[in-house]
Chimera marker file (.cmm) of the C-alpha trace (Angstrom):
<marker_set name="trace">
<marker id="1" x="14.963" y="15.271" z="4.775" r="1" g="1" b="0" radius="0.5"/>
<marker id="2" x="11.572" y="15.768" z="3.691" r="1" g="1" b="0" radius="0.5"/>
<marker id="3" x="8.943" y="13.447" z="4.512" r="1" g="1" b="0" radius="0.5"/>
<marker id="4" x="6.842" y="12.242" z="1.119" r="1" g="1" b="0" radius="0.5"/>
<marker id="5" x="3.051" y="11.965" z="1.348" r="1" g="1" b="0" radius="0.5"/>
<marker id="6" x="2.040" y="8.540" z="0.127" r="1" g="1" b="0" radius="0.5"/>
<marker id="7" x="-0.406" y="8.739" z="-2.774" r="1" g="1" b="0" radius="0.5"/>
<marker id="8" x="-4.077" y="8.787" z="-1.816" r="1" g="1" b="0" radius="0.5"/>
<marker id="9" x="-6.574" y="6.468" z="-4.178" r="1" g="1" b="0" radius="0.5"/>
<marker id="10" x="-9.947" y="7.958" z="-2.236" r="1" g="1" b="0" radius="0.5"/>
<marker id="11" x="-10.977" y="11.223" z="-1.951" r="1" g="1" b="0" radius="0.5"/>
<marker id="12" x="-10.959" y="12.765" z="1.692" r="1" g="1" b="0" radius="0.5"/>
<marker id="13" x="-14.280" y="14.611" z="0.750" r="1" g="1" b="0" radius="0.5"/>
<marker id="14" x="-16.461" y="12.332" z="-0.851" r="1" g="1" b="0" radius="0.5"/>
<marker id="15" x="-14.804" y="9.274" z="-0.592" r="1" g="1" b="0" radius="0.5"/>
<marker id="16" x="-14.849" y="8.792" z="-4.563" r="1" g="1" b="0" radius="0.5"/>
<marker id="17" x="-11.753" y="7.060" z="-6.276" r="1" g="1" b="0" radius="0.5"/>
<marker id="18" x="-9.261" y="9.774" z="-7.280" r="1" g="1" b="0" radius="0.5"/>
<marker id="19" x="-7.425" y="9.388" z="-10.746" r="1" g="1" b="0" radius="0.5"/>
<marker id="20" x="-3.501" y="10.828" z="-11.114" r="1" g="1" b="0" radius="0.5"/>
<marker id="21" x="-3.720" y="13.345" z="-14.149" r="1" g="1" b="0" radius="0.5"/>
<marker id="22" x="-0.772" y="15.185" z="-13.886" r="1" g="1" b="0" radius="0.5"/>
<marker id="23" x="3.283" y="13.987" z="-13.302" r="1" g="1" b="0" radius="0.5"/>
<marker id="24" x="5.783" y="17.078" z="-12.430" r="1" g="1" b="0" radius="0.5"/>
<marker id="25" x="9.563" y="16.234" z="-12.691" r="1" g="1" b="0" radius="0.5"/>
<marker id="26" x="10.846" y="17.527" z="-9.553" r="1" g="1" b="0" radius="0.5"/>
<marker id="27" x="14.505" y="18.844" z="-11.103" r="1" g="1" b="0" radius="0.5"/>
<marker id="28" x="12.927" y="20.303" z="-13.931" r="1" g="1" b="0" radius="0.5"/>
<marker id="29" x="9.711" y="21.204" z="-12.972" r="1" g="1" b="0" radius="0.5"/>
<marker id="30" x="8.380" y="19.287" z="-16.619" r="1" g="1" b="0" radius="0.5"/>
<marker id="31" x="4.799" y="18.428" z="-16.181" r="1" g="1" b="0" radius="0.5"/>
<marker id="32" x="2.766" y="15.424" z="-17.726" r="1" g="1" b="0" radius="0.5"/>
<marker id="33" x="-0.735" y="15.388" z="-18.323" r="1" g="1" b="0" radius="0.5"/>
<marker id="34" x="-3.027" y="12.541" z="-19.042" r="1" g="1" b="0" radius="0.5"/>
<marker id="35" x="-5.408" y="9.762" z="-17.753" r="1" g="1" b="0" radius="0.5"/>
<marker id="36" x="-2.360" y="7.606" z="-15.366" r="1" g="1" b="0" radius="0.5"/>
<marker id="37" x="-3.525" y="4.409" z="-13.804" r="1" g="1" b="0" radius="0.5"/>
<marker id="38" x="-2.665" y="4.439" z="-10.073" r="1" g="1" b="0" radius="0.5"/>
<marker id="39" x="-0.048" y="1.572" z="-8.695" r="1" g="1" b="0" radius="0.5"/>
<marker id="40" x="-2.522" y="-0.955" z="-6.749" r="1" g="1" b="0" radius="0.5"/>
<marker id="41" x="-0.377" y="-0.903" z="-3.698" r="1" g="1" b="0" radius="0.5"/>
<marker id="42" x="-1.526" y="2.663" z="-3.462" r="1" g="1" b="0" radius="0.5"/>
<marker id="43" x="-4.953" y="1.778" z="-2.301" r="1" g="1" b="0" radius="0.5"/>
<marker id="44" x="-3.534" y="0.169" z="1.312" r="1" g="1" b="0" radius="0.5"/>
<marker id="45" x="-3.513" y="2.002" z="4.243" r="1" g="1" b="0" radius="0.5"/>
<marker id="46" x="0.170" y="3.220" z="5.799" r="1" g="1" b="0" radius="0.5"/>
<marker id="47" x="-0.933" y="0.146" z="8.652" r="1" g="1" b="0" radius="0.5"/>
<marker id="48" x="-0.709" y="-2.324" z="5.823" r="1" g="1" b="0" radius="0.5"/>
<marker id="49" x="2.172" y="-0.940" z="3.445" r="1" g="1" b="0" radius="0.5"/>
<marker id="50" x="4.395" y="-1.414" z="6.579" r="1" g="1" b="0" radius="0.5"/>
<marker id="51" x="3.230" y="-4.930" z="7.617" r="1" g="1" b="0" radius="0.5"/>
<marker id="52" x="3.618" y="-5.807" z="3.962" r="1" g="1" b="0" radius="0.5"/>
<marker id="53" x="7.371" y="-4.113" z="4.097" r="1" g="1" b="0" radius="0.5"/>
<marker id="54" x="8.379" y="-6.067" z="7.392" r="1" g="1" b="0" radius="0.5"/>
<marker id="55" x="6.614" y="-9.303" z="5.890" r="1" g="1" b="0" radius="0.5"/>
<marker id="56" x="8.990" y="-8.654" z="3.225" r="1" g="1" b="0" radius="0.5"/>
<marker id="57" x="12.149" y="-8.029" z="5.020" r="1" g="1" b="0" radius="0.5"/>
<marker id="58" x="11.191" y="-11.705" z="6.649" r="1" g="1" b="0" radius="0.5"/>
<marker id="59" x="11.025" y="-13.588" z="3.558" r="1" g="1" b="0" radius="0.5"/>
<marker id="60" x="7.570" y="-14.028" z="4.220" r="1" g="1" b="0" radius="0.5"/>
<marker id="61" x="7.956" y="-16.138" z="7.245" r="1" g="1" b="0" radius="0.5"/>
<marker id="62" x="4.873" y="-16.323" z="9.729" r="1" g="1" b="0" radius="0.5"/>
<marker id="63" x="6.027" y="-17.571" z="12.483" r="1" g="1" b="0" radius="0.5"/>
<marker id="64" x="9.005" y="-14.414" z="12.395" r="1" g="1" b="0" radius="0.5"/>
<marker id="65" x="6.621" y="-11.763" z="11.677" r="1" g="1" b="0" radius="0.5"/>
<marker id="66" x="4.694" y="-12.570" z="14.512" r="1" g="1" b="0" radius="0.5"/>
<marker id="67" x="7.606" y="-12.641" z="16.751" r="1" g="1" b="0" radius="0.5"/>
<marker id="68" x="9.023" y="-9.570" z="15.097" r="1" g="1" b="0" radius="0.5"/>
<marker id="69" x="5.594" y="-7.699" z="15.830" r="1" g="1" b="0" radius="0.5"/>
<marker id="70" x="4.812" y="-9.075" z="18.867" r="1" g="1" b="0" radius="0.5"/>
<marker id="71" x="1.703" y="-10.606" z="17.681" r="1" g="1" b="0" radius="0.5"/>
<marker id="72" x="0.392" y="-14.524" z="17.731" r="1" g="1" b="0" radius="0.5"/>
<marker id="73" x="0.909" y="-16.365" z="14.784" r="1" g="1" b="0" radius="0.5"/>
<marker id="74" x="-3.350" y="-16.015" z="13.573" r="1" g="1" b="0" radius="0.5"/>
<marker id="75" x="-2.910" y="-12.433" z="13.310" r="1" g="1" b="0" radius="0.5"/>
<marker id="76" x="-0.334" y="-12.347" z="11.264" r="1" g="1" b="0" radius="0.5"/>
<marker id="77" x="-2.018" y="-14.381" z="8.962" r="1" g="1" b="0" radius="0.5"/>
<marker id="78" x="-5.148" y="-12.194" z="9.256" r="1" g="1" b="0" radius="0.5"/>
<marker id="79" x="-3.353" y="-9.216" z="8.501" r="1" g="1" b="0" radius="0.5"/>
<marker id="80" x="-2.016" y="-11.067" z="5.246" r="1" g="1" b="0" radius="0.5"/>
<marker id="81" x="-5.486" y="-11.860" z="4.217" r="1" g="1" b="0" radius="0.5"/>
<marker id="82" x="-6.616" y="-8.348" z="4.727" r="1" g="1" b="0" radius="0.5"/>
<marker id="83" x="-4.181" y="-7.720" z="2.497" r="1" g="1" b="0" radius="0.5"/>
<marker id="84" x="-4.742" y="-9.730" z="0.032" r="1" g="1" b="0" radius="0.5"/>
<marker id="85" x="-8.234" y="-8.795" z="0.365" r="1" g="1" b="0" radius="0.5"/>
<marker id="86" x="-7.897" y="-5.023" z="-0.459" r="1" g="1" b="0" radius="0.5"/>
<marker id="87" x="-5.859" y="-5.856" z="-3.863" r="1" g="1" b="0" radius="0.5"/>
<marker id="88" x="-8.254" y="-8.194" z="-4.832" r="1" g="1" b="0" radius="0.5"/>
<marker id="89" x="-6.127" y="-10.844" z="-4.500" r="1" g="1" b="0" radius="0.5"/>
<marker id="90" x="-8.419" y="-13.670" z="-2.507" r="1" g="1" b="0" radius="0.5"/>
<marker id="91" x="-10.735" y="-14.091" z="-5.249" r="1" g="1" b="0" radius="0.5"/>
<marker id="92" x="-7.648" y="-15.503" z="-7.805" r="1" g="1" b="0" radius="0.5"/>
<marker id="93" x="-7.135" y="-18.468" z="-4.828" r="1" g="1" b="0" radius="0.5"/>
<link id1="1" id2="2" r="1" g="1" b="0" radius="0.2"/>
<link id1="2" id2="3" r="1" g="1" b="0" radius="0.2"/>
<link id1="3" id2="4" r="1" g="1" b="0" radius="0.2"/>
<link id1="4" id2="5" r="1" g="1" b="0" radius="0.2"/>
<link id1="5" id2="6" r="1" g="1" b="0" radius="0.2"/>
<link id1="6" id2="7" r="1" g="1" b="0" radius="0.2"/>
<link id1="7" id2="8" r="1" g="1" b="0" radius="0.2"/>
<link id1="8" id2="9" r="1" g="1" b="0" radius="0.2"/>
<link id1="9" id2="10" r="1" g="1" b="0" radius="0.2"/>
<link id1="10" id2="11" r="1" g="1" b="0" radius="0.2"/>
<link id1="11" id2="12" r="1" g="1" b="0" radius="0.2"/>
<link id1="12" id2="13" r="1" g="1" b="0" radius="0.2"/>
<link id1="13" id2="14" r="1" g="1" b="0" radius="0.2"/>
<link id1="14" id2="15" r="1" g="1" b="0" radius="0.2"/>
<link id1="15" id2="16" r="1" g="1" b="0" radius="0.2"/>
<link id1="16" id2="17" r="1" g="1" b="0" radius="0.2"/>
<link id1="17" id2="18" r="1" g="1" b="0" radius="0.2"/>
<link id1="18" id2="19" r="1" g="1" b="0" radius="0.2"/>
<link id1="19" id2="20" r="1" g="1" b="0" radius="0.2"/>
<link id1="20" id2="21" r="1" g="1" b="0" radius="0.2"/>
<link id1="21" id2="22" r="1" g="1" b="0" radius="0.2"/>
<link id1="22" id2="23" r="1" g="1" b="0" radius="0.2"/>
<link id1="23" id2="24" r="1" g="1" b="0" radius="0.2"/>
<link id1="24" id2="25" r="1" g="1" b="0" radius="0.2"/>
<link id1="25" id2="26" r="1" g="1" b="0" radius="0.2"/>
<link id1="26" id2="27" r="1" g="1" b="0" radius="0.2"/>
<link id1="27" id2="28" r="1" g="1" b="0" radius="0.2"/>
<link id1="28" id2="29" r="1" g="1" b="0" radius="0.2"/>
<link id1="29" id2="30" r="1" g="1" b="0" radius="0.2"/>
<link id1="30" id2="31" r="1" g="1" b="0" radius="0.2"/>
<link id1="31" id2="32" r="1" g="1" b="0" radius="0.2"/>
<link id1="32" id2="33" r="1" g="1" b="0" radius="0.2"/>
<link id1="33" id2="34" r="1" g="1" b="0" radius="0.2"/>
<link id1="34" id2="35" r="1" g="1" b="0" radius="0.2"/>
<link id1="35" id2="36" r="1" g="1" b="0" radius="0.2"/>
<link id1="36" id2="37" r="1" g="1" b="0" radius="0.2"/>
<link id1="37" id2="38" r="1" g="1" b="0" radius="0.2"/>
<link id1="38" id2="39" r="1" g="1" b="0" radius="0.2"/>
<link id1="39" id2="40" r="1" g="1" b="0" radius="0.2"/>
<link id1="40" id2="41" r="1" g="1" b="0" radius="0.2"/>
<link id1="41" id2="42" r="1" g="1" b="0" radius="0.2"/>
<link id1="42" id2="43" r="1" g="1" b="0" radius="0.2"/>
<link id1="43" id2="44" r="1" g="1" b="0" radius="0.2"/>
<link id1="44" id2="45" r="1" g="1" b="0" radius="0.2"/>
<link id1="45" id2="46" r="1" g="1" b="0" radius="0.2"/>
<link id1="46" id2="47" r="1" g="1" b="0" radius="0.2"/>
<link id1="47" id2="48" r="1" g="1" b="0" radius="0.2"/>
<link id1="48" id2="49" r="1" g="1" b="0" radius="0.2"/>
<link id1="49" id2="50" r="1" g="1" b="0" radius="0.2"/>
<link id1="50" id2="51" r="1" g="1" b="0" radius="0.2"/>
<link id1="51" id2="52" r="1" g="1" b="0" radius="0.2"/>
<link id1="52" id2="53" r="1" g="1" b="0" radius="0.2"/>
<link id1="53" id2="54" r="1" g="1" b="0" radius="0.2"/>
<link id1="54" id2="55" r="1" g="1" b="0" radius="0.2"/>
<link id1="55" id2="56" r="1" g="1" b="0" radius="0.2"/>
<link id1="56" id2="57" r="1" g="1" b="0" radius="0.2"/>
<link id1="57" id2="58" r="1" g="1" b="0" radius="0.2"/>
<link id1="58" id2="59" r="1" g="1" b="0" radius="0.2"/>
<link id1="59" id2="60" r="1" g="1" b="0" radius="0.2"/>
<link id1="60" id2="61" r="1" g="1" b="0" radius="0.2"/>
<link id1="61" id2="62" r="1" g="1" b="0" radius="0.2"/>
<link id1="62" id2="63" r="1" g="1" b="0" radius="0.2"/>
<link id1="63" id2="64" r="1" g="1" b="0" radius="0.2"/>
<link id1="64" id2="65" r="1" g="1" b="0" radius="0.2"/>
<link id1="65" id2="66" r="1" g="1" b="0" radius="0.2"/>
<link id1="66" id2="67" r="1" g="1" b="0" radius="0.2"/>
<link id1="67" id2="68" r="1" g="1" b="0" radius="0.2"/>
<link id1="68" id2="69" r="1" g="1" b="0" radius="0.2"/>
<link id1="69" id2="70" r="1" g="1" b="0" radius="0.2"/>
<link id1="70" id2="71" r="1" g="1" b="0" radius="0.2"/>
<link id1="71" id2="72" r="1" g="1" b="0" radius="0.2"/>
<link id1="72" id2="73" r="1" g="1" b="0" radius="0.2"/>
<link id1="73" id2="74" r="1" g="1" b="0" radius="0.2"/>
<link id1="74" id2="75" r="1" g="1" b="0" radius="0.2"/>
<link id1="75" id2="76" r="1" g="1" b="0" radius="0.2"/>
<link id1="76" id2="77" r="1" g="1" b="0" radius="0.2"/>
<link id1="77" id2="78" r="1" g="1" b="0" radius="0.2"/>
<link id1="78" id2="79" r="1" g="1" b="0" radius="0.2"/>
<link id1="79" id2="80" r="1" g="1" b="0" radius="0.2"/>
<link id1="80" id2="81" r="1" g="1" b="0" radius="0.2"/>
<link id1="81" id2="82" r="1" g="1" b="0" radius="0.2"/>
<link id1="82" id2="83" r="1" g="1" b="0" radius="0.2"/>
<link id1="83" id2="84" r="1" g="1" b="0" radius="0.2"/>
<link id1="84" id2="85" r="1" g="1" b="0" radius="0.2"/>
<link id1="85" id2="86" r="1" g="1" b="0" radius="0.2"/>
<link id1="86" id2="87" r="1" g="1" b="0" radius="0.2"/>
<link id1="87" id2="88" r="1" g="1" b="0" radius="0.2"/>
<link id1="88" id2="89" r="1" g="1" b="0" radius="0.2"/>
<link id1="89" id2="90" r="1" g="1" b="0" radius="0.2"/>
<link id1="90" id2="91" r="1" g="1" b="0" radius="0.2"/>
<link id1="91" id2="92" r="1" g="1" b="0" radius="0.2"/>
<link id1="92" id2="93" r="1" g="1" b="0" radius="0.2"/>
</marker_set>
């Protein structure tokens, strides 16, 4: 099976924010043009999408994670942070 390429929110020349502006349906080949608004999970790096999927798979739980990833307890929580950081999340708390 194909491997998909996750979608990339910063241009790899410039660093500038990229905008979506075209869909294609991959059966029919339909395409979709237009201003789309990206998915905010997008902007994480692959590091973070799969600490946030295994932080998911343990209901959240710390103490697991850190067991799980073989890491202490403080950088699990770090890690969340970080996260919570890039979606702009830590400023709502």
């Amino acid at each position: 099976m194909k491997k998909k390429k996750s979608s990339l929110s910063v241009c790899p020349v410039c660093g500038g924010p990229l905008k979506v502006r075209m869909l294609v349906c991959e059966e029919c080949g339909t395409e979709i043009r237009g201003d789309f608004t990206q998915n905010p999970f997008s902007g994480l790096t692959e590091e973070q999408l799969d600490f946030l999927y295994e932080f998911l798979k343990t209901w959240g739980n710390f103490s697991e994670l850190a067991r799980k990833l073989n890491v202490s307890y403080p950088t699990v929580r770090n890690r969340y942070e970080e996260i919570l950081r890039s979606l702009g999340l830590l400023e709502d708390l």
